[in-house]
N, C-alpha and C positions, 0 to 999 in steps of 0.2 A: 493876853491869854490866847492861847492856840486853841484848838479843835481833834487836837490829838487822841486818838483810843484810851491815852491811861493820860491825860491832861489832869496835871497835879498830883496826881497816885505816886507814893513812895514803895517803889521795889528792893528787896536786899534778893542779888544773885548769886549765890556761893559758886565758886568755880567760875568766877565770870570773868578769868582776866586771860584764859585761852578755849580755842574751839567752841562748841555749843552756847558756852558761856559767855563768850564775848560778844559772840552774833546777838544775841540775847541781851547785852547792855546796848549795844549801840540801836538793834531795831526799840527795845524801849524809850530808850532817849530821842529818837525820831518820832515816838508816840507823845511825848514831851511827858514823859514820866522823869521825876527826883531816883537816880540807880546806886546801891552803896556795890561795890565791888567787895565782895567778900572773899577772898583767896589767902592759898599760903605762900604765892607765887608772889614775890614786892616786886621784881624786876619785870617781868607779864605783864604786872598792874600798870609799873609807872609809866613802862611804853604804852599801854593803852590810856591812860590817861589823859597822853603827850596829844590824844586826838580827836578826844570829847571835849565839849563844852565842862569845865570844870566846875562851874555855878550849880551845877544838874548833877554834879555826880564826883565820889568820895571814893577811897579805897580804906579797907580796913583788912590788916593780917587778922586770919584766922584760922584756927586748925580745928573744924568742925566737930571733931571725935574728942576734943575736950572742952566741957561744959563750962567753965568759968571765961575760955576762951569766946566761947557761944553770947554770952553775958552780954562782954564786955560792945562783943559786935553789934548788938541790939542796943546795948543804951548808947553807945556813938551816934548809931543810925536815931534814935528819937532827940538827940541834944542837937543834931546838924538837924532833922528835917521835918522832927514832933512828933513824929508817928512811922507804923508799918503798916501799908493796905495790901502788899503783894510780897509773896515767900516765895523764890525759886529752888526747892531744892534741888541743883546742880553738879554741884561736886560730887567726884568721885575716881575708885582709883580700879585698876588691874594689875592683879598679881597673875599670871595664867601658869598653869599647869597640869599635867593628867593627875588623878586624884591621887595614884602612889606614889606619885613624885611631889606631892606639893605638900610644902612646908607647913606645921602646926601655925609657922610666926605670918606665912605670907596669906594663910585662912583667916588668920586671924585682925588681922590690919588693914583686910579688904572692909571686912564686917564691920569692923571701927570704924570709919570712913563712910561707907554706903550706908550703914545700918542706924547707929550710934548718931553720927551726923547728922541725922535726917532727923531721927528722933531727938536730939538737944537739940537743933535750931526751930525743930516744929516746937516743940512743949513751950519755947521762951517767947517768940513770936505770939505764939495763937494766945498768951496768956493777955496778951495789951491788945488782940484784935477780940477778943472774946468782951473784952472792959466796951470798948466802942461799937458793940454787934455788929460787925463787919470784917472780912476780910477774902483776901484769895489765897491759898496754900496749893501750890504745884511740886508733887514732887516727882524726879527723874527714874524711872524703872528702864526696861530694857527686854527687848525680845525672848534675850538670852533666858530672863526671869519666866517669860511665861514658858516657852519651849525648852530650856536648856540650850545648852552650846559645848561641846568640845573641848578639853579643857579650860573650863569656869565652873567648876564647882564652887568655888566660894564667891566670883561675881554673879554666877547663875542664883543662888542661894539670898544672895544680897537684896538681888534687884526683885525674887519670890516677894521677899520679907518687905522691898516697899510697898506693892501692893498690897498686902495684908493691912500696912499698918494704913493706907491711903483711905482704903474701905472702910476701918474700924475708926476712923479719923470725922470722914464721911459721916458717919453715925452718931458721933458724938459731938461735933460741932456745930452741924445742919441747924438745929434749931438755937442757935446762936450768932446763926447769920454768914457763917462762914462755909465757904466753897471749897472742897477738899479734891482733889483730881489729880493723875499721873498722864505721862507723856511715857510711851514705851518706845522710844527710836530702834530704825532699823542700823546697817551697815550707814556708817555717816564718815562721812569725808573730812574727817581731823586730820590736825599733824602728823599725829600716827599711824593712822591708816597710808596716809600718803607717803610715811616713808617706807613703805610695804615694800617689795618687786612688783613688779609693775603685771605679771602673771595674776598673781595672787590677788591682785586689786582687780585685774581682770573677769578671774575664777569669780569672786565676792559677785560683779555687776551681773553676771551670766544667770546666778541665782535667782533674781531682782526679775519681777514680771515686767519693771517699766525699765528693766535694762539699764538703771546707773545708780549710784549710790545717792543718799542723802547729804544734802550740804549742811553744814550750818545754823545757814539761815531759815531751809525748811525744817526745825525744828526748833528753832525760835518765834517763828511764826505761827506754831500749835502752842508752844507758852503762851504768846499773845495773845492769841485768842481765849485759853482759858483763865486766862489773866485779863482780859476785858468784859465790858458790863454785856456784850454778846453771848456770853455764856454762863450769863446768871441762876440758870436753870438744868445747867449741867452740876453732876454731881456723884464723887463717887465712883468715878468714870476713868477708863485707863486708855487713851488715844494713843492709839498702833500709828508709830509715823517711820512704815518702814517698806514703802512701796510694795506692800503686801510680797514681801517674801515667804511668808509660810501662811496657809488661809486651809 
């Protein structure tokens, strides 16, 4: 036995097989946390599989915004590891556009994803952490949520709508032992961002009071923490990890 932050804790990370999400299995797995990889990405997974310890950690396709999909990914994760003590919800997508430009369909499959997702892996999850009185439930919101953003009406809208549901989540699981909290990242240094013009990534850092964007891992490392027994008495709570861009 190690001495790790989440030493034996089973985490399911949806979105965990690029960016945010992967930073996020491997710092768990270095916590000597059990990680199911939840994506709809097989190829992402299997390379990242190719480089964890596979004893510690599983990949399951899933496509969060349908529910039986959702299921199927939790009773995997209890048959390989008997239990769920940690939810990340991670996953999520961007459709962008200015609000007359953007499509009913591409409104609409954000909200699937960000919204829907969140709430079928929370409701299936909290149902077997609620049996055990325990658990941690992290879900991903976004600046964009509490301020708006530029074209992201329906990401801005999404990421509102996690925190709504994080708060009321808060409330109603609290005295069932489980810990309910959001992570609102800033400008974070994904795939995406990086294949920006290099102006543009520039423009973003200039914004930034600490002058660079977010990696990865420093927002995997606000998981972790709300995901370890350090934060037992947080609650409810939406942690801005965006080097205070807007204050």
């Amino acid at each position: 036995m190690g001495n790790g932050r989440l030493e034996s804790q089973v985490a399911i990370v949806t979105g965990g097989a690029n960016g945010i999400g992967k930073a996020t299995v491997k710092r768990f797995l270095e916590e000597g946390a059990k990680v199911v990889i939840g994506d709809f990405d097989g190829k992402a997974s299997a390379d990242l599989l190719k480089e964890l310890n596979p004893e510690n950690a599983f990949f399951v396709q899933v496509d969060v915004s349908n529910k039986e999909s959702v299921q199927q990914m939790v009773e995997k994760t209890i048959d390989r590891f008997g239990t769920v003590d940690i939810l990340i919800n991670n996953a999520g997508i961007t459709k962008d556009a200015t609000l007359t430009k953007m499509t009913e369909a591409n409104f609409q499959e954000v909200l699937n994803v960000n919204v829907n997702g969140v709430f079928n892996c929370t409701q299936e999850v909290a149902t077997h952490m609620i049996k055990k009185g325990k658990g941690k439930i992290i879900n991903s919101s976004s600046v964009s949520g509490i301020y708006g953003n530029f074209g992201q009406t329906n990401y801005a809208a999404s990421k509102a709508a996690v925190v709504g549901m994080t708060k009321t989540w808060a409330k109603e699981l609290g005295r069932k032992g489980i810990n309910v909290n959001a992570v609102a990242p800033g400008f974070t240094l994904t795939a995406m961002v990086e294949s920006m013009p290099e102006k543009v990534v520039e423009k973003m850092k200039a914004m930034v009071p600490l002058q660079r964007l977010a990696t990865p891992e420093d927002i995997a490392n606000a998981y972790l923490f709300l995901a370890s027994d350090e934060s037992s008495y947080v609650h409810g709570h939406v942690l801005h990890v965006d080097g205070a861009i807007i204050m």
